[in-house]
N, C-alpha and C positions, 0 to 999 in steps of 0.2 A: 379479442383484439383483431376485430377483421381487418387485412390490408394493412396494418401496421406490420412495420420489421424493423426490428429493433437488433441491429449490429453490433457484436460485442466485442471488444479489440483487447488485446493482448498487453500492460502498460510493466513498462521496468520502472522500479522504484528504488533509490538508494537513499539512505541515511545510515541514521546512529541509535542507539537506544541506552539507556540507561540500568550497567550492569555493576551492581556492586558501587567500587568507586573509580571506576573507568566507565570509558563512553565503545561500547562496540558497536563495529561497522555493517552493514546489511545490505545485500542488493535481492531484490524478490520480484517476482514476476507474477503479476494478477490478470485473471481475465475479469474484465470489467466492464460497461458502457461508457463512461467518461473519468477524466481522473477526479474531480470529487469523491465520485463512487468509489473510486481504487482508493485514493486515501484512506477514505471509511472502514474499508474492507480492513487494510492495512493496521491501521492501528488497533480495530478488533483483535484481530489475527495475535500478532505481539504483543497487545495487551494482554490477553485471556493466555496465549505461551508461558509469559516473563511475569504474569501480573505486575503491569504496568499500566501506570496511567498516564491520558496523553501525553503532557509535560514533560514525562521521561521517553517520549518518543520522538527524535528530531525527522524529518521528510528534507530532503536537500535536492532532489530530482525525481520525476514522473514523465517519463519517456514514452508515448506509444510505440509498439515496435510496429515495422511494415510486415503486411502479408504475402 
């Protein structure tokens, strides 16, 4: 990648996830390139934790934070 630079920002993520027979609450902080990427990361992440699959993972906000 000559001359390319690719910027990674920091993104807050809040939702819920699917525990048992309640819904538990999450805020997680990713470094990522864009929030798709963070999503993705995101539900990897607490998928492969909780073994959960997306549908038990709700996203309700994805906030870049400032540097």
């Amino acid at each position: 990648m000559d001359g390319v630079t690719v910027e990674s920002k920091t993104f807050q993520i809040t939702g819920s996830f699917k525990a048992g027979r309640s819904w538990e609450r999450f805020t997680k902080k990713l470094s990522s390139n864009n929030e798709k990427n963070a999503a993705e990361k995101l539900y990897s992440l607490i998928g492969s934790e909780h073994g959960l699959k997306r549908k038990m993972i709700r996203i309700e906000s994805i906030e870049a934070e400032e540097v």
